[in-house]
VOTI-401381 format. One record per residue (C-alpha): y, x, z. Coordinates in steps of 0.2 Angstrom, whole numbers, padded with zeros to 4 digits, always signed. Layout:
BEGIN
YXZ ...
***
This chain:
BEGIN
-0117+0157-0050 -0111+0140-0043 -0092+0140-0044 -0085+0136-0027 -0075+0120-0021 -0057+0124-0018 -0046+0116-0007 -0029+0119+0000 -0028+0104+0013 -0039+0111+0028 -0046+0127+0033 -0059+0131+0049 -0066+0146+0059 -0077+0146+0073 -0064+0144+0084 -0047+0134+0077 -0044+0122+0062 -0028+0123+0052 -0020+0108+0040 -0011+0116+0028 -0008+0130+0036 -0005+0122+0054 -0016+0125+0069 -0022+0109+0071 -0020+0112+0090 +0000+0113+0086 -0001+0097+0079 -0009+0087+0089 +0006+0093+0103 +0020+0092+0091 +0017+0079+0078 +0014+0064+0076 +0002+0054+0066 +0013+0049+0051 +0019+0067+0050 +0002+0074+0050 -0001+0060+0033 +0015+0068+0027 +0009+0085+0029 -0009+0081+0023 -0004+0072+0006 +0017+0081+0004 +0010+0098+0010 +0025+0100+0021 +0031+0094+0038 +0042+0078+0034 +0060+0079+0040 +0062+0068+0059 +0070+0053+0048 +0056+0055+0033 +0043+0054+0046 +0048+0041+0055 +0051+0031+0038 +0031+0034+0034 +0028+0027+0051 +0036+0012+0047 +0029+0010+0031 +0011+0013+0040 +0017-0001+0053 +0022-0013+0038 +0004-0009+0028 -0006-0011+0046 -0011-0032+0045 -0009-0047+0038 -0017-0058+0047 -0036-0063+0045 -0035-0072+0029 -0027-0057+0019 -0042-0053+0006 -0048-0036+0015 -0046-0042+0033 -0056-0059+0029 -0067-0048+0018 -0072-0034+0031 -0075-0049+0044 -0088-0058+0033 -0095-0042+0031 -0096-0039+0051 -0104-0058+0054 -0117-0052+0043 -0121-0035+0048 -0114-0032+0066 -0124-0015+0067 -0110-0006+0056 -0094-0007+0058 -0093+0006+0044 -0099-0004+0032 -0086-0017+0038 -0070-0008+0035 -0079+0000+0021 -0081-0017+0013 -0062-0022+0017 -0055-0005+0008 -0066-0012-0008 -0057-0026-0009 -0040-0019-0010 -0033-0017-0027 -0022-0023-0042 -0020-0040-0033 -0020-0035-0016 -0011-0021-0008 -0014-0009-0020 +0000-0013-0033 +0011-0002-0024 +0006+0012-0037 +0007+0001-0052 +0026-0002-0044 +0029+0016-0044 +0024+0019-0061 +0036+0004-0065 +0050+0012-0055 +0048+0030-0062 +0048+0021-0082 +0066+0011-0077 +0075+0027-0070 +0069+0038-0084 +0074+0022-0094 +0091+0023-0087 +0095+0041-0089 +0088+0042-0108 +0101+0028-0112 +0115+0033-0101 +0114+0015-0094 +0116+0009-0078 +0100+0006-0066 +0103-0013-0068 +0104-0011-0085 +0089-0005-0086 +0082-0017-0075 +0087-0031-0085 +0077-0023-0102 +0060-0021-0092 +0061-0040-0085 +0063-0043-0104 +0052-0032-0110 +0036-0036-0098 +0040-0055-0101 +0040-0053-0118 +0020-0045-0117 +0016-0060-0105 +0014-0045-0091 +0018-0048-0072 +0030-0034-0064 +0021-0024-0049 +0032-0027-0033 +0037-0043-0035 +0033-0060-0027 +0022-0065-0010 +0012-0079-0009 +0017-0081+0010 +0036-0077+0013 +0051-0082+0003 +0059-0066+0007 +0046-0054+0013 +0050-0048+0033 +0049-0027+0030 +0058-0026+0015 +0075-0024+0026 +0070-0016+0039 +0062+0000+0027 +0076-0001+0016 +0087-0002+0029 +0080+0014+0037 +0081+0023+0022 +0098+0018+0019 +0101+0025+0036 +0092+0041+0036 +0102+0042+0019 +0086+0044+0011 +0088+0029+0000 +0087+0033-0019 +0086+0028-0036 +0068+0021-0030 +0075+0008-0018 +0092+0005-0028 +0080+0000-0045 +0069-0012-0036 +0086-0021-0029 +0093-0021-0047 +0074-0029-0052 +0074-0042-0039 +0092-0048-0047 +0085-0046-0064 +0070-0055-0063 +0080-0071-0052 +0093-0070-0066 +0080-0071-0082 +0063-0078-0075 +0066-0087-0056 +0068-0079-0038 +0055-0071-0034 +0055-0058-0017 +0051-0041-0017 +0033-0039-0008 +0027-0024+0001 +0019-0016-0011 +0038-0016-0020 +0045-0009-0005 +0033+0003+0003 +0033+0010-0018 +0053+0012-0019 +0052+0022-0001 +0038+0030-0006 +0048+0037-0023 +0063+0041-0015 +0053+0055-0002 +0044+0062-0018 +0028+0056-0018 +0015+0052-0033 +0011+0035-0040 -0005+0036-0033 +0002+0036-0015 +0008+0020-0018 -0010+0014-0015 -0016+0029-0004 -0002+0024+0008 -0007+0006+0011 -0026+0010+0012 -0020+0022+0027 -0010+0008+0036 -0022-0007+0034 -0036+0003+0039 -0028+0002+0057 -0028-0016+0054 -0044-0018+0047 -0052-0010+0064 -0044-0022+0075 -0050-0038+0064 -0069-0031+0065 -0069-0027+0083 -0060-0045+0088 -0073-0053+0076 -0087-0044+0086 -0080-0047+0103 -0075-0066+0100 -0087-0071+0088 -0105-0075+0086 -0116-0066+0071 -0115-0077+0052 -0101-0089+0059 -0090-0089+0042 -0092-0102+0032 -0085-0105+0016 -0080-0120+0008 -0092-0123-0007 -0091-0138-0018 -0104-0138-0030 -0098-0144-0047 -0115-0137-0059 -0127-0149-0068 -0137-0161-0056 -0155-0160-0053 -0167-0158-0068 -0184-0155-0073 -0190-0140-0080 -0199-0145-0096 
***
């Protein structure tokens, strides 16, 4: 006998649908979408301050602009196959990961080793801050979270931590990456904390997994990601990208 799929996300009957327990009918007049994430991937209703905290993290994750690697990406795949806009975003989602968007998991993890870090030694969070700056410059490794190639001082990171300093959700999460921006403009150079630095801190401090540090962001963008393939079909005409090339391989030769 085949072993059944098990899931405790989302149950159905002929006549209702319940997430985690919810009728989704109760939802859908009572929450809003960030709380429904929360409930989908937390497996609880959020608090009013926790969800409007994953809103603004979905906000901050939403665009980039069209020259961010998975809008530019999904685009070029729309001037080349306007017939799916699936396969569009689909091919904008793949192009999210270590580099772009996705190091927000690689931050948490980073987070998560500083605080255990600090409570093993009895040392201060910026103490132990200092030691990973050192120690992932020593092994020639670059730290999750930190740096943008736009911004000098990336927009979201004090509105989010201002919010969860608010909400008085702010933890050891938000507190370390503060203590590794000072660290890392003390030992290496200035360097911003990005999104994925940010939305990870946040994203610690409510409770959640690593792995949402990349989940999160993949929810937001695809919001993003919709509007760029429907603006690149209403605006503008089929295989209109073209990239620069310059050709730099051997010159023309005979085939003897």
């Amino acid at each position: 006998m085949v072993e059944p799929w098990r899931t405790g996300i989302t149950t159905y009957d002929e006549t209702n649908i319940w997430i985690r327990g919810y009728e989704v009918g109760s939802l859908m007049q009572r929450a809003s979408f960030a709380e429904t994430i929360f409930l989908l991937h937390a497996g609880r209703m959020p608090g009013r301050e926790e969800g409007k905290l994953l809103d603004a993290i979905l906000i901050s994750s939403a665009d980039h602009g069209p020259g961010s690697p998975s809008a530019a990406t999904a685009r070029l795949a729309c001037s080349g196959n306007r017939g799916s806009v699936s396969s569009a975003i689909a091919a904008g989602v793949l192009a999210i990961g270590d580099q772009h968007g996705g190091a927000g998991m690689a931050c948490m993890e980073l987070i998560a080793e500083g605080t255990a870090l600090a409570k093993a030694e009895g040392i201060p969070l910026e103490a132990a801050a200092e030691k990973l700056v050192e120690l992932y410059r020593s092994r020639g490794e670059r730290l999750a979270g930190m740096g943008h190639r736009k911004h000098s001082t990336d927009p979201r990171k004090d509105v989010l931590f201002g919010m969860a300093d608010e909400f008085g959700l702010a933890g050891d999460g938000v507190r370390f990456m503060l203590a590794l921006e000072d660290a890392v403009a003390k030992k290496i150079k200035p360097l911003p904390i990005n999104i994925d630095g940010v939305l990870a801190a946040v994203l610690f401090d409510l409770g959640f997994p690593p792995i949402m540090g990349r989940l999160i962001f993949i929810v937001g963008r695809v919001a993003g990601l919709s509007a760029e393939v429907a603006e690149e079909l209403a605006r503008e005409k089929a295989m209109r990208i073209h990239v620069p090339v310059v050709y730099d391989g051997p010159p023309p030769r005979d085939l003897s």
